[in-house]
Each structure stands twice: as structure tokens, then as C-alpha cells.
PyMOL CGO cylinders between C-alpha atoms (Angstrom):
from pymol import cmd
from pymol.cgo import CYLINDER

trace = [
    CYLINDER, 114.82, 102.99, 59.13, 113.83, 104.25, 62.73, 0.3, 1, 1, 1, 1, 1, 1,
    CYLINDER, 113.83, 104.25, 62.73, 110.79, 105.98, 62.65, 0.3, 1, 1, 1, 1, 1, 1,
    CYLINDER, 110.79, 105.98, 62.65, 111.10, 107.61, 66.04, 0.3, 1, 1, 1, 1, 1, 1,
    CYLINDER, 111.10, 107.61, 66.04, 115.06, 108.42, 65.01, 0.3, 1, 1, 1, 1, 1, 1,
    CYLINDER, 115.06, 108.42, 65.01, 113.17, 110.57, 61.64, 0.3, 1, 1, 1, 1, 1, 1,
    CYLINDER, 113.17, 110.57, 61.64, 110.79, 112.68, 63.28, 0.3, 1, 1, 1, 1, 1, 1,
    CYLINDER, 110.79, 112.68, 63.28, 112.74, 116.05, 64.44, 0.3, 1, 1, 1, 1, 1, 1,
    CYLINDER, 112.74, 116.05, 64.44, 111.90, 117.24, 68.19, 0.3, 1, 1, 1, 1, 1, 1,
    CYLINDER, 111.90, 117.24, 68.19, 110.31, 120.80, 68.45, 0.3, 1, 1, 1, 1, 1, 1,
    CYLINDER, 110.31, 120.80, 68.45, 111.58, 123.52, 70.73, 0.3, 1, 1, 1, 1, 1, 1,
    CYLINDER, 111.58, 123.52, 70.73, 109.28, 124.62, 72.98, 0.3, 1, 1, 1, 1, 1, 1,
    CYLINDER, 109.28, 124.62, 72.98, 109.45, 128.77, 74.13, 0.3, 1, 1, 1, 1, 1, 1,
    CYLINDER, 109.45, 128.77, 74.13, 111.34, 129.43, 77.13, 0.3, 1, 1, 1, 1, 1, 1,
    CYLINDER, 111.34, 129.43, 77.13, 113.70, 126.17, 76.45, 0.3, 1, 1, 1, 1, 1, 1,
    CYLINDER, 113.70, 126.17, 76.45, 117.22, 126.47, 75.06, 0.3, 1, 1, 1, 1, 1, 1,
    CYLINDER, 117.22, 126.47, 75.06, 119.15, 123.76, 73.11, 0.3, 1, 1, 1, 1, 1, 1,
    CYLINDER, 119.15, 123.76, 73.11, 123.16, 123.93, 73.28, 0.3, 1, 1, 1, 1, 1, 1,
    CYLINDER, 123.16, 123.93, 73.28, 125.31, 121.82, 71.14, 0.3, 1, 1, 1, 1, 1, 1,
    CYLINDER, 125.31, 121.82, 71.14, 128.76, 121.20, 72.94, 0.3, 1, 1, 1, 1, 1, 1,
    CYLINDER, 128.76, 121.20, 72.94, 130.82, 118.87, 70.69, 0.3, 1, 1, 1, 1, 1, 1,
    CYLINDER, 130.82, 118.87, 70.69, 129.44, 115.67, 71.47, 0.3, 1, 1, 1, 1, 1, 1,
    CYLINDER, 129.44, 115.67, 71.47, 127.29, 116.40, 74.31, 0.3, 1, 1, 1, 1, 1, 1,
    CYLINDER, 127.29, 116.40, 74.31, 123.55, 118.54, 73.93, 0.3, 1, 1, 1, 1, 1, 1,
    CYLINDER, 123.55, 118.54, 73.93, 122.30, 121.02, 77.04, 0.3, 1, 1, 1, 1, 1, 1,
    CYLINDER, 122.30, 121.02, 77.04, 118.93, 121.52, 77.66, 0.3, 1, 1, 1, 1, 1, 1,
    CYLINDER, 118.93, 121.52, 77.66, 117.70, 124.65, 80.03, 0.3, 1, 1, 1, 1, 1, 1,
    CYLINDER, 117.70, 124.65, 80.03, 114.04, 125.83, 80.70, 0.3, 1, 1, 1, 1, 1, 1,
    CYLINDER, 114.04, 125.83, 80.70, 112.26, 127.21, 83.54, 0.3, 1, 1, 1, 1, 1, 1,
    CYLINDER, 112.26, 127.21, 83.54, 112.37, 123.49, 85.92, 0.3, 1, 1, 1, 1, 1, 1,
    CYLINDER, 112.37, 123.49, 85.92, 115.86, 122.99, 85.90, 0.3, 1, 1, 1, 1, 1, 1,
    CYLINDER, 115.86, 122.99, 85.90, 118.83, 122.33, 83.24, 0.3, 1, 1, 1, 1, 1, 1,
    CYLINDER, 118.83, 122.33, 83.24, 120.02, 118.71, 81.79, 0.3, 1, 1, 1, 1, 1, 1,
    CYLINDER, 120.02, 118.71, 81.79, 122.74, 117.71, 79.57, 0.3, 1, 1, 1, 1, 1, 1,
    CYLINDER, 122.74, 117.71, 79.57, 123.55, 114.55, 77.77, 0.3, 1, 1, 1, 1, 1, 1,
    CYLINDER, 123.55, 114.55, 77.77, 126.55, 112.67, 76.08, 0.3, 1, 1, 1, 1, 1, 1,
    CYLINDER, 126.55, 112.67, 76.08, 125.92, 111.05, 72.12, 0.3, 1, 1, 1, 1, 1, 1,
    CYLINDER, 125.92, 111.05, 72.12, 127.81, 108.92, 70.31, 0.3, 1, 1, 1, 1, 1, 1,
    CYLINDER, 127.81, 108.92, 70.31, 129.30, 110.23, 67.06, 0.3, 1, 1, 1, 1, 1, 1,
    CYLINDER, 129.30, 110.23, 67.06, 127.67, 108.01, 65.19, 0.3, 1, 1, 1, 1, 1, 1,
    CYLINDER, 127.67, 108.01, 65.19, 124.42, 110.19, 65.89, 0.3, 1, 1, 1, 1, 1, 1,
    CYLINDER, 124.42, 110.19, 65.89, 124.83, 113.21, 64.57, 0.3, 1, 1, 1, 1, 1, 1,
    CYLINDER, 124.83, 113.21, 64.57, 122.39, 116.16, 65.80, 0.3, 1, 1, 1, 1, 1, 1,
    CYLINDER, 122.39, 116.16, 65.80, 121.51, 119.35, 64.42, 0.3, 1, 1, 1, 1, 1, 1,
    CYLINDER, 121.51, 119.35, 64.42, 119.28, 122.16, 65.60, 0.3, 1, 1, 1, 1, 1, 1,
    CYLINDER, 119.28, 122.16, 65.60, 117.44, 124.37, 63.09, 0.3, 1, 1, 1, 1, 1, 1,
    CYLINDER, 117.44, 124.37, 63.09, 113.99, 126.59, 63.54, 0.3, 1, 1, 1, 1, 1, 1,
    CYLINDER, 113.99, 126.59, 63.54, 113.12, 125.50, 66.38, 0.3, 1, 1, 1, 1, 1, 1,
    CYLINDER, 113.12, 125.50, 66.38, 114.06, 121.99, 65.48, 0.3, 1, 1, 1, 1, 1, 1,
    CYLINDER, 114.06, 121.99, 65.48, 116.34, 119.36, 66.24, 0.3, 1, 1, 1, 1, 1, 1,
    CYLINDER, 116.34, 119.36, 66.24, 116.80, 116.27, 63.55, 0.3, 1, 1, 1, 1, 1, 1,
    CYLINDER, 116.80, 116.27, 63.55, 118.93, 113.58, 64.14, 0.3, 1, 1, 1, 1, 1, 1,
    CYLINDER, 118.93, 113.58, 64.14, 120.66, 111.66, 61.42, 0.3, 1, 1, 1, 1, 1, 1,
    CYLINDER, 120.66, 111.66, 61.42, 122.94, 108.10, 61.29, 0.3, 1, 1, 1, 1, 1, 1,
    CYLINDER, 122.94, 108.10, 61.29, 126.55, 108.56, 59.75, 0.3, 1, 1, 1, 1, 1, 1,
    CYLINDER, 126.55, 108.56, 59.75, 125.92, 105.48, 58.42, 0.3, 1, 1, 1, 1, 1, 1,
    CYLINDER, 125.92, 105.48, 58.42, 123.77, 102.30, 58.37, 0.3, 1, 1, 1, 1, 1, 1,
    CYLINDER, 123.77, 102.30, 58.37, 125.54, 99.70, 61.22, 0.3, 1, 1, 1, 1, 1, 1,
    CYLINDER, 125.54, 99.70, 61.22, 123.33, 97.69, 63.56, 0.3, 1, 1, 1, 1, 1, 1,
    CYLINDER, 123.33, 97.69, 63.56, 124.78, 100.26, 66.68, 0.3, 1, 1, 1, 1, 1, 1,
    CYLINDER, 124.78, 100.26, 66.68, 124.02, 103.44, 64.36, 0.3, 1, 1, 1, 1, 1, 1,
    CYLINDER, 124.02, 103.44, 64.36, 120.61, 102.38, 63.32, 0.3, 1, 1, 1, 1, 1, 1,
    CYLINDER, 120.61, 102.38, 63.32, 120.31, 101.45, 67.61, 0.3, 1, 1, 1, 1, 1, 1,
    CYLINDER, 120.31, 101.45, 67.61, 120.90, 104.60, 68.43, 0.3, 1, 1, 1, 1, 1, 1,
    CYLINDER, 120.90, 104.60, 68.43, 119.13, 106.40, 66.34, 0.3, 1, 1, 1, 1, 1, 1,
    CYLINDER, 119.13, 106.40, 66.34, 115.73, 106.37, 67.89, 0.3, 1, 1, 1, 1, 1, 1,
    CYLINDER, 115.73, 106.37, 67.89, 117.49, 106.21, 71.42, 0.3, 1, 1, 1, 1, 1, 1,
    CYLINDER, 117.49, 106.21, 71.42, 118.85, 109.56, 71.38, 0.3, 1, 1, 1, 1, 1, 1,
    CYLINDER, 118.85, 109.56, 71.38, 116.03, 111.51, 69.67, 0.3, 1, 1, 1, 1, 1, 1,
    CYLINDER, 116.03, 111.51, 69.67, 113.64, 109.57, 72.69, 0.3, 1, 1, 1, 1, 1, 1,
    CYLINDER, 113.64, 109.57, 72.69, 116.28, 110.62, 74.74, 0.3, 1, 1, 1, 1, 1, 1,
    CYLINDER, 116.28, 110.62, 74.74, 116.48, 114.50, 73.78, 0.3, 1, 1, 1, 1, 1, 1,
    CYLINDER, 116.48, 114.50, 73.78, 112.74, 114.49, 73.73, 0.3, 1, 1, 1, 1, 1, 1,
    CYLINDER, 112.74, 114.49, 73.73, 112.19, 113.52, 77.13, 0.3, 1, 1, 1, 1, 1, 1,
    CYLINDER, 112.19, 113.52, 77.13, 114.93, 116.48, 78.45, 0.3, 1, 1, 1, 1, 1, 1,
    CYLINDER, 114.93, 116.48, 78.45, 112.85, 118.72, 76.49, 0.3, 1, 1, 1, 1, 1, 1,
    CYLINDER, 112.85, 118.72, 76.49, 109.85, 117.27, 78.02, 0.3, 1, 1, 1, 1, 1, 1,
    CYLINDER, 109.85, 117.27, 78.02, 110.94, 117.60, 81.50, 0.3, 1, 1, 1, 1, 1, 1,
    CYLINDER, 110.94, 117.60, 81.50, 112.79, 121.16, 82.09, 0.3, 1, 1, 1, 1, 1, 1,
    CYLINDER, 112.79, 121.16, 82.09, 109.69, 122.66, 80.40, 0.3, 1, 1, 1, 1, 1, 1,
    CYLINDER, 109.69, 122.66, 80.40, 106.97, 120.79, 81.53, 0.3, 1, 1, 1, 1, 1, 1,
    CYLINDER, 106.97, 120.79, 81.53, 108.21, 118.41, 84.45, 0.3, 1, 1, 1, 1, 1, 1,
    CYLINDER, 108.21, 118.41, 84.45, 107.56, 114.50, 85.10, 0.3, 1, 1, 1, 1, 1, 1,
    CYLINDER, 107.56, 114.50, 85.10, 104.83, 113.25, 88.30, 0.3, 1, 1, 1, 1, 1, 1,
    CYLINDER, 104.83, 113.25, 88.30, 104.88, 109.90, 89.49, 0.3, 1, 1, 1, 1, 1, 1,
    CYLINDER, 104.88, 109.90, 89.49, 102.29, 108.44, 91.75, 0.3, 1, 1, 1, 1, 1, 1,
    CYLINDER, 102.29, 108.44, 91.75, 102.49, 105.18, 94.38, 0.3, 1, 1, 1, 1, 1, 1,
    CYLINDER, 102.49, 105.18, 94.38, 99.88, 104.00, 96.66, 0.3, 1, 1, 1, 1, 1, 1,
    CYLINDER, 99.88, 104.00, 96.66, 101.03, 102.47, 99.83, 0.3, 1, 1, 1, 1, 1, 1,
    CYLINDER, 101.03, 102.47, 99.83, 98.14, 99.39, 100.39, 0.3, 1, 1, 1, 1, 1, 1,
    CYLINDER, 98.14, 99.39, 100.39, 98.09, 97.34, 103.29, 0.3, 1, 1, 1, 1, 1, 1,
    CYLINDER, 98.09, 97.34, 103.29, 96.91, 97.62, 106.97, 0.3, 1, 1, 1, 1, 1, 1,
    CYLINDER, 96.91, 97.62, 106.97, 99.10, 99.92, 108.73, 0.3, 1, 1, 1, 1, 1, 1,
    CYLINDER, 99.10, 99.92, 108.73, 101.39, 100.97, 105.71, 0.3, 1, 1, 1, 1, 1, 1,
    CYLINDER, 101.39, 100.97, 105.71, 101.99, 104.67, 106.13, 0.3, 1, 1, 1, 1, 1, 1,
    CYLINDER, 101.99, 104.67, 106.13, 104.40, 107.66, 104.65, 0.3, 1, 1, 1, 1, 1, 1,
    CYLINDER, 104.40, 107.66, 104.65, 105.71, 110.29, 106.10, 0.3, 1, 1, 1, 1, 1, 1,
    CYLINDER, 105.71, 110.29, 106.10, 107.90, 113.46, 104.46, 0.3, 1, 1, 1, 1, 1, 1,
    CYLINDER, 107.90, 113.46, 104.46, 110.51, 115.13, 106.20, 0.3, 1, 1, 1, 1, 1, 1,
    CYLINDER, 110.51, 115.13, 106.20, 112.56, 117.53, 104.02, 0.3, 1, 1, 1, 1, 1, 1,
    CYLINDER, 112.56, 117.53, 104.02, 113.92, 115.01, 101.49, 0.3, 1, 1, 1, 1, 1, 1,
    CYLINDER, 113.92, 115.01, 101.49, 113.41, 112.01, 103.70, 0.3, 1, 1, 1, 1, 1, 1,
    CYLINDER, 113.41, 112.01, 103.70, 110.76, 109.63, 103.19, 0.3, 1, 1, 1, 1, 1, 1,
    CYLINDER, 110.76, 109.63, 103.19, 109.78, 107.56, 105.78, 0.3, 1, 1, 1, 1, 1, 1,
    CYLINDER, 109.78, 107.56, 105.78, 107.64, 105.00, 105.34, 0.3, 1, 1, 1, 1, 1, 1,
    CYLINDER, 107.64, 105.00, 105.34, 105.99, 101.73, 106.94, 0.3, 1, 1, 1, 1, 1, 1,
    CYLINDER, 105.99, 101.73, 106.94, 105.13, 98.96, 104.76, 0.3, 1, 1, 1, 1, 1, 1,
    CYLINDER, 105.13, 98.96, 104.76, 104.81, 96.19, 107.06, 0.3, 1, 1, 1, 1, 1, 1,
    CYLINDER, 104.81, 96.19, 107.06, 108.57, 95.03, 108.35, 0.3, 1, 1, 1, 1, 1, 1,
    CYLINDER, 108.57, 95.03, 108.35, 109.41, 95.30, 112.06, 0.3, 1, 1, 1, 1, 1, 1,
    CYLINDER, 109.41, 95.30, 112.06, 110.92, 98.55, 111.25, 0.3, 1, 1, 1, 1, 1, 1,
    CYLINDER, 110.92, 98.55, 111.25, 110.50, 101.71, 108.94, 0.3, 1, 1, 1, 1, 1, 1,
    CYLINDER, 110.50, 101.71, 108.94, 112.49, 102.50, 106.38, 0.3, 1, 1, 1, 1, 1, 1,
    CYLINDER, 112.49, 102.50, 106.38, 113.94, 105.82, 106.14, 0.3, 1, 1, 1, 1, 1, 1,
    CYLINDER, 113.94, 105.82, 106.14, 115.10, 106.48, 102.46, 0.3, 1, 1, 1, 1, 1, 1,
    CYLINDER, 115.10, 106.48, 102.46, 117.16, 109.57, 101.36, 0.3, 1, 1, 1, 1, 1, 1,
    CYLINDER, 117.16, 109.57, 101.36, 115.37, 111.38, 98.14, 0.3, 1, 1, 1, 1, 1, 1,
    CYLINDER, 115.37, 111.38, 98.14, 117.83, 113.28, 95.75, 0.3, 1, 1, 1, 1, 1, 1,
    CYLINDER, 117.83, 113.28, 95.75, 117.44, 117.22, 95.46, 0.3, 1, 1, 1, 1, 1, 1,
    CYLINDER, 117.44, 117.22, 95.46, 116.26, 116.91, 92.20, 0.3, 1, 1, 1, 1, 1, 1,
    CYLINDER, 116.26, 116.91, 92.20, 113.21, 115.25, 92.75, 0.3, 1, 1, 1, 1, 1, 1,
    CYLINDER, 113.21, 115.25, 92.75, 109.85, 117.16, 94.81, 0.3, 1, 1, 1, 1, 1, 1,
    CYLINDER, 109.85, 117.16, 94.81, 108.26, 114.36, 97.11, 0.3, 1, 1, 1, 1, 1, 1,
    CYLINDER, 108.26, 114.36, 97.11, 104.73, 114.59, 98.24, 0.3, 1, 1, 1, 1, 1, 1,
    CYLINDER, 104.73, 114.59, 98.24, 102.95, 112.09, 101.14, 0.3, 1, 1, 1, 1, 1, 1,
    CYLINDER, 102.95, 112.09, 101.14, 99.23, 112.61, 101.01, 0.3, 1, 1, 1, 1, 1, 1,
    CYLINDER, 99.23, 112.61, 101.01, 97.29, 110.45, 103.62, 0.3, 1, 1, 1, 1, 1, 1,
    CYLINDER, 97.29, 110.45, 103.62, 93.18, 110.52, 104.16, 0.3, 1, 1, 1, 1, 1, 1,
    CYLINDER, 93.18, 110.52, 104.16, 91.40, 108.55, 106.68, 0.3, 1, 1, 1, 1, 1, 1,
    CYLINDER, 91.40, 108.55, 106.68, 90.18, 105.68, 104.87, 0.3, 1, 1, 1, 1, 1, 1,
    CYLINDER, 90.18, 105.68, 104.87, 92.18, 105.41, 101.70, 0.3, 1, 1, 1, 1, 1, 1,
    CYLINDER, 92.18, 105.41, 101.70, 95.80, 104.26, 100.95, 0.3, 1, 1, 1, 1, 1, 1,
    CYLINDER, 95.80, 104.26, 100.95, 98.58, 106.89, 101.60, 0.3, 1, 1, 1, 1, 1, 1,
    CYLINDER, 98.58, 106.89, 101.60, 99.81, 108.20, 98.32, 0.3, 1, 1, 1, 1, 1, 1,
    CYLINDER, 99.81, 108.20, 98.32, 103.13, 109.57, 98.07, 0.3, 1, 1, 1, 1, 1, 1,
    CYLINDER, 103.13, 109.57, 98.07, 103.60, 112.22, 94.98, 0.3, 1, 1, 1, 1, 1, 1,
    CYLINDER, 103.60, 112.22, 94.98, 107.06, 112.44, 93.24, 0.3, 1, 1, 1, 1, 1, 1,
    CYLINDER, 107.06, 112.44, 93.24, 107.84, 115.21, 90.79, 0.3, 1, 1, 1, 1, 1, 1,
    CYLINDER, 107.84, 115.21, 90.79, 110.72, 116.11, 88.85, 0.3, 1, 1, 1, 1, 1, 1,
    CYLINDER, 110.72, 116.11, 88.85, 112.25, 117.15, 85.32, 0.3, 1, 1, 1, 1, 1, 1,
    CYLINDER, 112.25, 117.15, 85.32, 114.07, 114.26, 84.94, 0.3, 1, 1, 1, 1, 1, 1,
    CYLINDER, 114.07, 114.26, 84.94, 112.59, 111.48, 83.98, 0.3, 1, 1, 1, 1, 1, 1,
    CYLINDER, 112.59, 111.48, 83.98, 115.45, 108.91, 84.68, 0.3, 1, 1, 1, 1, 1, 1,
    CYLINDER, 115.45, 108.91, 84.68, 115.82, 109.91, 87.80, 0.3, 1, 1, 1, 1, 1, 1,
    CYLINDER, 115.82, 109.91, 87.80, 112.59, 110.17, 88.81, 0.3, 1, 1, 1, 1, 1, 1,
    CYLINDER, 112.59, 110.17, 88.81, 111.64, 106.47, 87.28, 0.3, 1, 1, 1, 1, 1, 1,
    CYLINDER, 111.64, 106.47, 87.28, 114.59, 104.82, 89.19, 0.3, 1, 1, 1, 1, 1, 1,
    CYLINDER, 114.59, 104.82, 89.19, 113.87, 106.39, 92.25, 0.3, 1, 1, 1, 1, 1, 1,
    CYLINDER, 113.87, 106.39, 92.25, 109.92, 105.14, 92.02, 0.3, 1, 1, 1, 1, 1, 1,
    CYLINDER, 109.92, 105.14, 92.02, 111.26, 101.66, 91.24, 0.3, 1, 1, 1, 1, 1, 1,
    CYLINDER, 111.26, 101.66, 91.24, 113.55, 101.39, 94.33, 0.3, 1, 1, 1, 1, 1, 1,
    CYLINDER, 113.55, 101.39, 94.33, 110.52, 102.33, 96.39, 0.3, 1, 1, 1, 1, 1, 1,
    CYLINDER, 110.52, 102.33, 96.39, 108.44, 100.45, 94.58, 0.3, 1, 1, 1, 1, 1, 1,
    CYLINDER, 108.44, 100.45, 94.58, 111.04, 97.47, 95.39, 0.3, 1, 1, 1, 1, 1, 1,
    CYLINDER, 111.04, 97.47, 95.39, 110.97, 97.57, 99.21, 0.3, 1, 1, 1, 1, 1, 1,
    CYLINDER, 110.97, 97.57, 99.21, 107.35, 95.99, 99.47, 0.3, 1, 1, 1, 1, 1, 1,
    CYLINDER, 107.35, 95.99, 99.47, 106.23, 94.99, 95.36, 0.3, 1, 1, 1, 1, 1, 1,
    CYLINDER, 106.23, 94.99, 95.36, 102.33, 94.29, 95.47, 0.3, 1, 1, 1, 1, 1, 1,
    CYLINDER, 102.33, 94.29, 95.47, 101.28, 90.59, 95.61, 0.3, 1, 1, 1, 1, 1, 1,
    CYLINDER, 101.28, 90.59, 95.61, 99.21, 88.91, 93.86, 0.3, 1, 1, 1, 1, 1, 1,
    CYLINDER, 99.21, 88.91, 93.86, 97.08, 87.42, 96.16, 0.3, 1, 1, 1, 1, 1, 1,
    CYLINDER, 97.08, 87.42, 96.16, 95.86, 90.25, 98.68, 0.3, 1, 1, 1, 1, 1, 1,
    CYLINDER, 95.86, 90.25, 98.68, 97.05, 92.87, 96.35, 0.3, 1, 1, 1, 1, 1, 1,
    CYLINDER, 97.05, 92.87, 96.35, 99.23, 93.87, 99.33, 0.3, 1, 1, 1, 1, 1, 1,
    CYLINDER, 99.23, 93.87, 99.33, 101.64, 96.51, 98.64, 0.3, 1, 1, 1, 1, 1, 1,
    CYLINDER, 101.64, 96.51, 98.64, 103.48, 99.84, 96.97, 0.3, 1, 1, 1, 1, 1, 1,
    CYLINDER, 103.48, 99.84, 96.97, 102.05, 100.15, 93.69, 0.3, 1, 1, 1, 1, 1, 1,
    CYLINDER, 102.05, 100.15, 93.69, 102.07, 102.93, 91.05, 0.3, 1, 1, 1, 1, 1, 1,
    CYLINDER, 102.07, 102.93, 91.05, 98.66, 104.64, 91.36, 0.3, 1, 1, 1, 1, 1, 1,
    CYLINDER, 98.66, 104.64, 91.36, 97.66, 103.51, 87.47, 0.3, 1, 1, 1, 1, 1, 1,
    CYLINDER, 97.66, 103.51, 87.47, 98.76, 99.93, 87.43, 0.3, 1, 1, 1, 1, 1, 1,
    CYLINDER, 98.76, 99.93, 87.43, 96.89, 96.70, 87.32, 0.3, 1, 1, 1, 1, 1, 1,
    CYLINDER, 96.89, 96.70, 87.32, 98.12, 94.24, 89.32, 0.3, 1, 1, 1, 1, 1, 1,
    CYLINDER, 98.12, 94.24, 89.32, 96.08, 90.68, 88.14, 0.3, 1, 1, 1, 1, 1, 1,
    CYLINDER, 96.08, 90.68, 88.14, 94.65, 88.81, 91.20, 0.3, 1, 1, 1, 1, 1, 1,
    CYLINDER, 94.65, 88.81, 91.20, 95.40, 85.03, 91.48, 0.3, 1, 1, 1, 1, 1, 1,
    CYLINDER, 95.40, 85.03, 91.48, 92.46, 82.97, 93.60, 0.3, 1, 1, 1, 1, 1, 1,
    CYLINDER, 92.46, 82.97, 93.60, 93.63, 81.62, 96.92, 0.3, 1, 1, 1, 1, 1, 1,
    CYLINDER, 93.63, 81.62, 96.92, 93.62, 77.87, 98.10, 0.3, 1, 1, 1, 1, 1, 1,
    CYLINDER, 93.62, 77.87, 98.10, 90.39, 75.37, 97.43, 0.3, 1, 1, 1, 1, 1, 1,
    CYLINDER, 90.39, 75.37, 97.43, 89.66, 73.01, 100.19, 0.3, 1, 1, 1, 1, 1, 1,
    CYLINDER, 89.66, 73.01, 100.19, 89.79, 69.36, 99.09, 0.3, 1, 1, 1, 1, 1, 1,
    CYLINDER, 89.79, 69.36, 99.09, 86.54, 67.39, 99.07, 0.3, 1, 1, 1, 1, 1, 1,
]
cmd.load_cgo(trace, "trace")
């Protein structure tokens, strides 16, 4: 029994839900997203609400189940309200610079990397004397905008010893203490 699977998703005003055979199109004001399901899932929309149901009781089925109503939540989620995610460049010298959708950034290598950002995704550097550069990413889709945070993220991952690095502006990254001397 998937508890997430049973709870129906609510339609928001200003959002419309299209059934296409097996694939479900989401519009709203921040953009438009559409998504394939398996026929084992099967989805109807009703008042303002979408249920999801199993065709029958199978390990894959009973997967799915929550998977898909997660997944239509989040599409509902992001084309009416929108996704932000945050990273903090720390280190001596790390900076980031936006050009159109090009973010250019210096974390420490003998050169700067120069990374393409898709259309879909709004990027934001913010730099004040003092503090870390923080580069902004928004975006309705929140696949998108998680993978392209992680490959950032990637380049230069936050150590555990200086704390050194691109981190995500709300996570914890546990300290490990440095070498003793021997006496």
C-alpha cells in the first residue's frame, strides 16, 4: 500500500492537466512539462484532482505507484510555483561570473571553467566583498534544475577538512580534525 501513491494531487488555478494516452501535460504560468507513465499506473483527473491507482498488485506496479504521483506533483509544483537552488562558492579566490547562459566560474584549477546552462533554467551570480559568491539557479523543473546543481556541485565538492568548496547554501558538511603531532 503506497501511501504517497493514495493521496490525490490538487490542481492549483491557472494550471492545466492534459491526459494524452499514456503520457500527462502540465501548463501554468512558468512554463509547460509533460511526462510518459507506465500502464500499469493508471491516472485520472477529477475536481480539481488527480488520483492514481495500480492495475494490479506486482512488485513494479506497487513501485510505481508513489513514483508517478511524486512525479506529477513536482510538475505541478514547478510550472505554478517554480524550483530555486542555491550554491556557495568557498575558498580563497573562487569566483562566478554570468554571461547570458554561461557560467563562468573559478574554483581553484589553473583555469576557469566555462559551463553552458540550459534555457530552461534562470542563473543568478551574486558576489559581496567579504562573503562567498553565491550563484542562484531557478527553474520549473525540478529534474533539471537538480542535475544541473549536481554537475556544478561536482567540479570542486567541499572537503572535509578546510570545508573548501561549492556547496549548496543549506548543507552541512561535518568537519574532520587535521593531523596531531607525535610526542
Amino acid at each position: 500500500m503506497s501511501r504517497i501513491g493514495n493521496n490525490p494531487v490538487n490542481i492549483p488555478e491557472g494550471v492545466s492537466v492534459n491526459l494524452d494516452g499514456n503520457c500527462i501535460n502540465v501548463k501554468g504560468k512558468l512554463g509547460e512539462l509533460s511526462q510518459d507513465f507506465n500502464p500499469l499506473i493508471s491516472i485520472e483527473i477529477k475536481d480539481n484532482l488527480i488520483s492514481f491507482s495500480r492495475n494490479n498488485d506486482h512488485k513494479e506496479s506497487r513501485s510505481m505507484h508513489g513514483l508517478y504521483r511524486a512525479l506529477v506533483y513536482n510538475m505541478i509544483k514547478g510550472v505554478s510555483v517554480g524550483y530555486t537552488k542555491k550554491l556557495e562558492f568557498i575558498g580563497v579566490g573562487y569566483r562566478a561570473i554570468v554571461s547570458g547562459q554561461t557560467l563562468d566560474f573559478s574554483v581553484g584549477f589553473s583555469h576557469n571553467i566555462a559551463m553552458q546552462i540550459p534555457q530552461e533554467i534562470k542563473v543568478i551570480a551574486e558576489t559581496d566583498k567579504g562573503k562567498a559568491p553565491i550563484v542562484t539557479l531557478t527553474s520549473y523543473n525540478k529534474q533539471l534544475l537538480g542535475a544541473v546543481a549536481s554537475k556544478i556541485r561536482s567540479f570542486r565538492p567541499p572537503e572535509p577538512y578546510k570545508g573548501k568548496g561549492i556547496r549548496y547554501v543549506d548543507e552541512y558538511v561535518r568537519r574532520k580534525a587535521g593531523k596531531t603531532s607525535a610526542s
